[in-house]
C-alpha positions as CSV (number, residue, x, y, z in Angstrom):
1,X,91.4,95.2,121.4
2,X,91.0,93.2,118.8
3,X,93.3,90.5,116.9
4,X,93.6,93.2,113.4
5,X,94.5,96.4,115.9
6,X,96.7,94.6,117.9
7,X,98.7,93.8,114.8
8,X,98.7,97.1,113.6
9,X,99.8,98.0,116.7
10,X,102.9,96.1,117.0
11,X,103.5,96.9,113.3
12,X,103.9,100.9,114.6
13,X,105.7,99.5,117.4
14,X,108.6,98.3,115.1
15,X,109.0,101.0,112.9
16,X,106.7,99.4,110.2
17,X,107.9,96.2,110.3
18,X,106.3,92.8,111.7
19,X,106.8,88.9,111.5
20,X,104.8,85.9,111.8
21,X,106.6,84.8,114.8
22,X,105.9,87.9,116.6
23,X,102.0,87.7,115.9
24,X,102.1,83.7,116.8
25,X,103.8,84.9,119.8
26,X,101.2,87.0,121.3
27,X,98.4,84.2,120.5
28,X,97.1,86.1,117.3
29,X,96.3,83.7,114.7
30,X,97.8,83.8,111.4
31,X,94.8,84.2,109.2
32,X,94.5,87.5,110.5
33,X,98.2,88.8,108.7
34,X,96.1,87.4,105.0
35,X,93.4,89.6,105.9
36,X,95.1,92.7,106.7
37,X,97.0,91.9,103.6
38,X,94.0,91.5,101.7
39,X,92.4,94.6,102.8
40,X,95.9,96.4,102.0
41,X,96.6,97.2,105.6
42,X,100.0,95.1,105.7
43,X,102.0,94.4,102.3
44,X,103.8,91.1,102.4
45,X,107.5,91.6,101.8
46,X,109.1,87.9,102.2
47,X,108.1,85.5,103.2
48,X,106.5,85.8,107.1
49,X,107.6,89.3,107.1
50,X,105.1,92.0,106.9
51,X,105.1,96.1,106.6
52,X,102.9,99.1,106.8
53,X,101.8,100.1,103.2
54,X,103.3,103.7,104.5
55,X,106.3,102.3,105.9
56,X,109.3,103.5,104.4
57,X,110.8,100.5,102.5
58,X,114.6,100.2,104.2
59,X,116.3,97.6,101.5
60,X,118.9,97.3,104.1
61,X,116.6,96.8,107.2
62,X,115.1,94.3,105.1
63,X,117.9,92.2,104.1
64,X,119.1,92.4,108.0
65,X,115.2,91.0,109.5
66,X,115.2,88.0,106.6
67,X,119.1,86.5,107.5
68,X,120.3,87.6,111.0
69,X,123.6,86.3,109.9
70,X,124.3,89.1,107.4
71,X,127.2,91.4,107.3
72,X,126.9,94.5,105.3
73,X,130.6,95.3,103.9
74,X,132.7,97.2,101.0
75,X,131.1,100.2,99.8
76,X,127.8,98.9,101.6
77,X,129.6,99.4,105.0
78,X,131.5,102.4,104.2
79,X,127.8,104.2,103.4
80,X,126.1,103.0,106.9
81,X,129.3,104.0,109.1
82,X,128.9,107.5,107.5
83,X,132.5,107.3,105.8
84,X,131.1,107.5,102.1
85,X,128.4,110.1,101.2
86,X,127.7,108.0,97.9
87,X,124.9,105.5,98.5
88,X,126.0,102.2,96.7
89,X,124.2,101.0,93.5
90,X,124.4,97.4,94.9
91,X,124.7,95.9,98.4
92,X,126.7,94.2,99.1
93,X,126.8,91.7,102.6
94,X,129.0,88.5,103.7
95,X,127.3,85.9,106.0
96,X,128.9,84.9,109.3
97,X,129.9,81.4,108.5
98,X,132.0,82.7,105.3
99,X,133.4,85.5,107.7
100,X,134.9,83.2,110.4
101,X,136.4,81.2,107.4
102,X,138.1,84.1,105.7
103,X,140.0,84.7,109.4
């Protein structure tokens, strides 16, 4: 299989979504992310995070794969945990570090 496919590949594998790190971890060279990009295979979201052009854009996944550290809260939270049928006009998240200072 080639180095194009097998990206593609791991792209379906996770839901749309890939990362530099995973390609660079399966020995796939980067220049092959530009291409795909190029040739409107992959769109580039962020920095060394990549998705299928007919991926369904998840704001929310997004925001979690760029900061691991994120916690999703208020009217944010209250949406994911199903407790609010309103989705929220902005999201709103707390990071780790300011969580553990709060307690």
């Amino acid at each position: 299989m080639n180095y194009k496919l097998n990206i593609l590949k791991i792209a379906e594998d996770n839901n749309g979504y890939i990362t530099t790190k995973e390609v660079a971890n399966k020995g796939i060279p980067k220049i092959y992310l530009t291409q795909l990009v190029r040739k409107e295979k992959l769109m580039k979201i962020s920095r060394d995070f990549y998705m299928l052009p007919d991926c369904f854009e998840d704001d929310y996944f997004k925001i979690q794969l760029t900061n691991s550290d994120v916690v999703f809260s208020v009217e944010t939270a209250l949406y994911l945990y199903n407790y609010s049928n309103r989705v929220p006009q902005n999201i709103m998240y707390l990071f780790r570090q300011i969580m553990a200072e709060i307690s």
